[in-house]
Backbone as a ProteinNet text record, in pm:
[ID]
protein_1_A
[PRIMARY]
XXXXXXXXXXXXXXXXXXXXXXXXXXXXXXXXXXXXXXXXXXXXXXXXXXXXXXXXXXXXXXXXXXXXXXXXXXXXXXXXX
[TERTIARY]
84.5	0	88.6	7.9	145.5	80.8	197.1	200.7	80.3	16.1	-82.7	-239.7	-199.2	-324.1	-445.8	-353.3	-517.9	-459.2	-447.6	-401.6	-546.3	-660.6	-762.2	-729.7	-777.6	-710.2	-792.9	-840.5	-821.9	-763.9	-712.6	-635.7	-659.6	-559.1	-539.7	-521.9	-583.4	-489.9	-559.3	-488.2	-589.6	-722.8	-745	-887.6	-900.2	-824.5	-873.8	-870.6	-932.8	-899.4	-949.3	-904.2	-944.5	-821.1	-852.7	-732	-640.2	-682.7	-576.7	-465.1	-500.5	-423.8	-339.2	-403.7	-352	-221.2	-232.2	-146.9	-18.9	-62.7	71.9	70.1	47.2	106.6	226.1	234.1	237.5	343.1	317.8	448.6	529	506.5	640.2	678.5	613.5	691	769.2	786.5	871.8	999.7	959.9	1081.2	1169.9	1130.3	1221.1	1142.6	1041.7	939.7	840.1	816.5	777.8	635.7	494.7	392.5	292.6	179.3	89.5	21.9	6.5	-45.2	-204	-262.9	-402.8	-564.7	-500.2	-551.5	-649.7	-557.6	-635.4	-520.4	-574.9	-479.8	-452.2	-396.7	-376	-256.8	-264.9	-145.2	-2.1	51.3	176.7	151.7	108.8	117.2	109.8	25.4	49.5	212.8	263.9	423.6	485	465.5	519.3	548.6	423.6	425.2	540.6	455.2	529.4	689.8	717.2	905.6	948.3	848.9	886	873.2	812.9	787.1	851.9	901	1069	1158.5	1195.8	1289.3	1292.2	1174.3	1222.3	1160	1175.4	1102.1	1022.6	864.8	758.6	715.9	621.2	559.8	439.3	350.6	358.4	370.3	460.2	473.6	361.9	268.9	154.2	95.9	133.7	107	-59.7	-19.1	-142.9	-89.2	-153	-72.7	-199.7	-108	-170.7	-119.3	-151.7	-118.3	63.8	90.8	197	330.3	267.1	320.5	295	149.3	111.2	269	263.3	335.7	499	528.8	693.9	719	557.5	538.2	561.6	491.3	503.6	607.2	668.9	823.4	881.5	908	1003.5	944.4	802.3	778.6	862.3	849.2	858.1	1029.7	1099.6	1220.3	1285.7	1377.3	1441	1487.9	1487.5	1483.3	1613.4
-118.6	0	124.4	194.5	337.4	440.1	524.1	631.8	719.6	757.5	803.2	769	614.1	558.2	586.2	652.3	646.7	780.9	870	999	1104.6	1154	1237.9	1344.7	1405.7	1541.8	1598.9	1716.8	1760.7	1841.2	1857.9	1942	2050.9	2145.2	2305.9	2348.2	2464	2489	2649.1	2693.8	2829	2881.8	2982.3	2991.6	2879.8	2838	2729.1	2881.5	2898.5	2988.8	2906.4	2916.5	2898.4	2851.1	2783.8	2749.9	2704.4	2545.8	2484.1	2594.6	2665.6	2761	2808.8	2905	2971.9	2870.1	2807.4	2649.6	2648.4	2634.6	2595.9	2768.8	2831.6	2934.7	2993.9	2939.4	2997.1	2879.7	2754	2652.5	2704.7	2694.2	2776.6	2904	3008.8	3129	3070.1	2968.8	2889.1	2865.9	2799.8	2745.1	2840.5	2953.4	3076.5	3179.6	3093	3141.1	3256.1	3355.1	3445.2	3519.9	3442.5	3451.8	3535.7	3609.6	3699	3569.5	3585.5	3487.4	3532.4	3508.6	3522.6	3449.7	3325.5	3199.9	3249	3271.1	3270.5	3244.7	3116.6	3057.7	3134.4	3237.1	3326.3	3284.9	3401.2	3343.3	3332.7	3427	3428.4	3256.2	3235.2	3144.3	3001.7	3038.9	2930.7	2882.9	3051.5	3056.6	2964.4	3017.2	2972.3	2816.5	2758.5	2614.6	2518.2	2585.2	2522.5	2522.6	2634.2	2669.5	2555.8	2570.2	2454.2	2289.1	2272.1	2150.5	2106.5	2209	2190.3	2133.8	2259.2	2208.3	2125.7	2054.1	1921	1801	1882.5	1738.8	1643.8	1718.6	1645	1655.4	1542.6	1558.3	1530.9	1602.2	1717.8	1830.6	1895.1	2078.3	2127.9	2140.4	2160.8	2344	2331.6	2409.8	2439.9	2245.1	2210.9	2139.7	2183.7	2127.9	1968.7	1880.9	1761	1652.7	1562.6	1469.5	1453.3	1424.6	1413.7	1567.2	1645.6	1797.2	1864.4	1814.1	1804.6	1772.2	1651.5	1527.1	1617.6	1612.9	1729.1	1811.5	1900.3	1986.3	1957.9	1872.8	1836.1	1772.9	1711	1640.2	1775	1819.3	1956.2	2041.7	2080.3	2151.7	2042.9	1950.7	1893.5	1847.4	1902	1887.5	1988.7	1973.8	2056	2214.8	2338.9	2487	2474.1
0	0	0	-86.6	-110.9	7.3	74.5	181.1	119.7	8.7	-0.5	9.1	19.4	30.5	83.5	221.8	322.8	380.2	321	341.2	258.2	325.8	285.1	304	137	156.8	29.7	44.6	-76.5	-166	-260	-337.5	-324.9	-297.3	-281.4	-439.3	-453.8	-614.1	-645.4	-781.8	-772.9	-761.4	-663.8	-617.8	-468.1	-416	-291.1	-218.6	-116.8	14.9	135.6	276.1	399.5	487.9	596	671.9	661.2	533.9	552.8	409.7	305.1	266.2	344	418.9	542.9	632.3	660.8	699.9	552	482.2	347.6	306.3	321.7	328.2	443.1	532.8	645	654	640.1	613.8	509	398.4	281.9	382.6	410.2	488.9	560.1	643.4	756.3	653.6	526.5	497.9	390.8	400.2	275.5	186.7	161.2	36.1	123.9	-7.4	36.1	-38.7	63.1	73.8	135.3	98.9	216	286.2	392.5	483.2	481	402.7	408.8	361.8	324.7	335	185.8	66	-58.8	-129.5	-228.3	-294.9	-451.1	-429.2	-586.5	-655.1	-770.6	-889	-827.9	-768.4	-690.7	-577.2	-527.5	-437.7	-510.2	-617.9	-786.4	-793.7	-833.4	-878.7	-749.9	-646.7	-530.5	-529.9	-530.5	-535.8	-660.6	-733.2	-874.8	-836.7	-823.3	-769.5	-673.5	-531.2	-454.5	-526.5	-579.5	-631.5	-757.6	-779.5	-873.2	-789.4	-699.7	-621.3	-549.6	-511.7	-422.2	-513.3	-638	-751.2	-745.2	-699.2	-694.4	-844.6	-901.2	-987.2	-993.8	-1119.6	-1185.5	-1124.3	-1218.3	-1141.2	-1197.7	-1131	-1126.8	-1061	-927.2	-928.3	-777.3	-816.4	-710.7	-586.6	-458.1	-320.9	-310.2	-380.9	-356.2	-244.2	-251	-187.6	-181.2	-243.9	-228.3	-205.6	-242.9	-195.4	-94.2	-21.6	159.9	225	169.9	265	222.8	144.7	167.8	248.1	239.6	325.9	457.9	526.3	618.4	700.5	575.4	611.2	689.8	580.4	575.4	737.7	735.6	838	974.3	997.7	1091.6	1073.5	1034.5	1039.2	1212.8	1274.1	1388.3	1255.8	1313.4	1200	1304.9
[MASK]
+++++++++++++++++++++++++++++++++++++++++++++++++++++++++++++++++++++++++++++++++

């Protein structure tokens, strides 16, 4: 069974707004990237993603905080800063 299996979530992407935005916004600010913290998923926060998800070479660079770009996230947040 793959690590996404039983992982519910739904996809963030342009136009998402609310907390959990607010949350991956507010995680990228933690790790360099530079976001308004205001829990609306716009074109810049688009750019944002896509960049991160180059750089830690998730695929598709999309552009969308899916399942598997949560879970980086989260890696990463939960690393010792």
């Amino acid at each position: 069974m793959s690590k996404t299996e039983n992982y519910d979530f739904e996809p963030l992407s342009l136009g998402s707004t609310g907390a959990i935005v607010l949350m991956v916004q507010k995680t990228l600010n933690s790790i360099g990237y530079e976001l308004d913290s205001n829990g609306v998923f716009d074109e810049h926060m688009d750019e944002v993603v896509r960049n991160f998800q180059e750089h830690r070479e998730i695929l598709p660079l999309d552009g969308v905080v899916g399942v598997e770009t949560m879970l980086e996230l989260d890696r990463l947040f939960s690393l010792p800063h």
